[in-house]
C-alpha positions in Angstrom: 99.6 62.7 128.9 100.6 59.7 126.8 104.2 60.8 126.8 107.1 63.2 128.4 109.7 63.9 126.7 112.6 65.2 128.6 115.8 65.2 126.5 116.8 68.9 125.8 116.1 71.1 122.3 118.3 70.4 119.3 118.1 66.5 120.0 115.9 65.8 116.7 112.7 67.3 119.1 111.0 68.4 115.5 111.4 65.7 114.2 110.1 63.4 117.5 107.2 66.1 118.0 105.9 65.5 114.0 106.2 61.3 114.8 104.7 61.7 118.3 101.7 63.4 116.5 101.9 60.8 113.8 101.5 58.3 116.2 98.8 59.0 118.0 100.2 61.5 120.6 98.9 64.8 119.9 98.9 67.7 119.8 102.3 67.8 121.4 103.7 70.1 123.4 107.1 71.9 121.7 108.8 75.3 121.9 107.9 76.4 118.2 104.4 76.9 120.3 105.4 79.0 122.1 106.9 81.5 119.1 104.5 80.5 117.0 102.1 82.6 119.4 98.8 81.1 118.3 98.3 79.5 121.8 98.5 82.6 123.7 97.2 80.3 126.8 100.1 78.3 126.6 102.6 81.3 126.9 101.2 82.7 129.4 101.6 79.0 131.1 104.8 78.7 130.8 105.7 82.5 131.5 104.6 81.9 135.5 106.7 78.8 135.3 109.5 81.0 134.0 108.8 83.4 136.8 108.6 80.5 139.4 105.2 80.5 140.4 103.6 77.1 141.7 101.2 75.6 138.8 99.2 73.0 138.4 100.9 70.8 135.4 97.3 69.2 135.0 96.2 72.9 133.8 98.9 73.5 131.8 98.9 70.5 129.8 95.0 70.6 129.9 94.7 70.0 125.4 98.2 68.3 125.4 98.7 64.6 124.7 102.8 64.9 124.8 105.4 66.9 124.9 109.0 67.2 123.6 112.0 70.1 123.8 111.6 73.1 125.8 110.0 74.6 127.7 108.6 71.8 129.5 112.3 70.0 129.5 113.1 72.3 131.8 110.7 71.0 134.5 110.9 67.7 133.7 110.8 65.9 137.7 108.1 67.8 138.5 105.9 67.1 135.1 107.0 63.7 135.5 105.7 63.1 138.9 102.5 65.0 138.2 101.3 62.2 135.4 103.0 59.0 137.2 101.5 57.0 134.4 102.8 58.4 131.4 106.1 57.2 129.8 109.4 59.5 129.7 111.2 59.7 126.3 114.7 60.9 127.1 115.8 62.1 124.0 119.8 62.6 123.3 122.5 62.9 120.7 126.3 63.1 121.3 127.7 66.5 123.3 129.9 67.2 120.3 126.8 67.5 118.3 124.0 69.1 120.9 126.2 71.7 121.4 127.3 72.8 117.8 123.7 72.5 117.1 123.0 75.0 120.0 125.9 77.2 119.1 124.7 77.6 115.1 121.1 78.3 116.3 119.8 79.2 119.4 123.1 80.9 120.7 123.5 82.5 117.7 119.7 84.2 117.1 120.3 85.3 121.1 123.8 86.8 119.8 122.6 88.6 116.7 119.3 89.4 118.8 121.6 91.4 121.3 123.7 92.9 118.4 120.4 94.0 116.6 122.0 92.3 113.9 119.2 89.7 113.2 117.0 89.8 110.0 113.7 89.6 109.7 112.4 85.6 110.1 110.9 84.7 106.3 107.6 84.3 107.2 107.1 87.2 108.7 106.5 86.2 112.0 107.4 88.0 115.2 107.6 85.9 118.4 105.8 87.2 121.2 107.7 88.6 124.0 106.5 85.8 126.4 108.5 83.3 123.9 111.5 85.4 124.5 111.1 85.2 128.3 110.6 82.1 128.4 113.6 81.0 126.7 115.8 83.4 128.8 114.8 82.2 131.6 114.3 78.3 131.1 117.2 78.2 128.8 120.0 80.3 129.3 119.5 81.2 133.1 117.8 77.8 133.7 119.2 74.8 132.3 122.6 76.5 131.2 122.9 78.8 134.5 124.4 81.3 132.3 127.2 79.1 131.5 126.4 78.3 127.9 129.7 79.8 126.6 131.6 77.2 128.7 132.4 74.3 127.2 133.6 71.9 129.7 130.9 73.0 131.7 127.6 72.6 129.2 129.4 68.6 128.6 129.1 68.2 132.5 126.1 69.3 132.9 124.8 67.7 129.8 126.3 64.5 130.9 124.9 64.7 134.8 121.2 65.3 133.2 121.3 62.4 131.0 122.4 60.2 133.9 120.1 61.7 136.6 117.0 61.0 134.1 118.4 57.2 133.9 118.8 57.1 137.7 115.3 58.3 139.0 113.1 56.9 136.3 112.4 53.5 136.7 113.6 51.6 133.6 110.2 50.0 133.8 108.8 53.4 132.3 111.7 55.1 130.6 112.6 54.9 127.0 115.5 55.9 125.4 115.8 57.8 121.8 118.9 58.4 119.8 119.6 61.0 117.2 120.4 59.4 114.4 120.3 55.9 115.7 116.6 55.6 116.6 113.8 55.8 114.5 109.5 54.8 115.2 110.0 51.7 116.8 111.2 52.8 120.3 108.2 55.1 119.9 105.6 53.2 118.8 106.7 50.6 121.5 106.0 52.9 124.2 102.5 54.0 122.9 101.4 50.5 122.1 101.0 51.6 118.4 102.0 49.7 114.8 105.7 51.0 113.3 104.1 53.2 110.4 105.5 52.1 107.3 107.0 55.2 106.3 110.5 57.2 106.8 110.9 58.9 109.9 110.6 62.8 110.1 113.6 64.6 109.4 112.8 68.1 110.2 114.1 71.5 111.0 117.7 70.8 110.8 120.6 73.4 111.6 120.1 75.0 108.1 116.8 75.0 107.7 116.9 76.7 111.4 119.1 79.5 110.5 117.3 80.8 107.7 113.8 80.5 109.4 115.4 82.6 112.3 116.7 85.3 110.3 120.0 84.4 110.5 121.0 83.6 106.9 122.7 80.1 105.7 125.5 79.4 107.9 129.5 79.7 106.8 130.2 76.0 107.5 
């Protein structure tokens, strides 16, 4: 692994998968694998970890260079301490916007999915079921214990996880990225790669999200 990202979804984690890539890191490692369904080994990876089972991370990254977003946020001390060498991109934007972002997306396709209320995804794909569980579990019953609906309690937690990845990753091997402050450098620093000269990704934004989902343009 040449890096581990550990910052949550909805932190720009397209975008950093698509410069991680560009950069010399890949393939990486991000949810839209999972739904995606052409790496049926990987689902089935990260279905056990769902399910708690005891893995070896060496397996399931086995093809990996790097990783960013769920599901591997979700483990992220114990992927950490299974590659001790590779550096750990904690990825972050303010609460205010993480969790509108969550709340126009991710909440939303789980909302309308419950309702039976969400169209049919553009491109005709159906996730496999082993996405869905995985996000269920990792996610909603995981990272957000349920809770997501809970304000004051998603900004605590979000808050305490941001501070506990400071705290037990030495600052020796831990670098920080920004939404919308950060661009390749902190990136290509941390690889030991040139800055491309180029604009950063800018990918998969709320919008873009919502109709790839299903779920239509959004109101505001």
């Amino acid at each position: 692994m040449k890096i581990i990202g550990v910052g949550f979804g909805r932190t720009g984690t397209v975008s950093l998968r698509a410069a991680l890539e560009r950069l010399g890191a890949g393939p990486c490692l991000h949810m839209q694998v999972l739904r995606d369904g052409a790496q049926a080994r990987a689902g089935a990876h990260w279905q056990r970890v769902a399910d708690g089972a005891t893995v070896d991370w060496h397996e399931v990254f086995a093809g990996w260079e790097s990783t960013v977003d769920w599901p591997a946020c979700s483990r992220w001390r114990e992927i950490c301490a299974a590659f001790p060498d590779a550096p750990v991109l904690l990825n972050w934007r303010d609460f205010d916007g993480f969790y509108r972002s969550c709340e126009r997306t991710i909440w939303a396709v789980r909302q309308a999915a419950r309702a039976g209320t969400l169209g049919p995804r553009p491109d005709g794909l159906v996730p496999p079921p082993a996405f869905r569980h995985v996000i269920e579990r990792l996610i909603w019953q995981g990272d957000f214990q349920g809770r997501f609906a809970d304000r004051a309690w998603m900004e605590r937690m979000y808050a305490d996880r941001i501070a506990a990845v400071r705290r037990e990753i030495p600052a020796g091997r831990l670098v920080e990225w920004r939404l919308g402050q950060d661009g390749w450098e902190p990136l290509a620093r941390a690889l030991g790669v040139p800055v491309p000269d180029e604009p950063f990704p800018h990918l998969h934004d709320t919008e873009e999200f919502r109709v790839q989902a299903g779920l239509g343009h959004s109101a505001t």
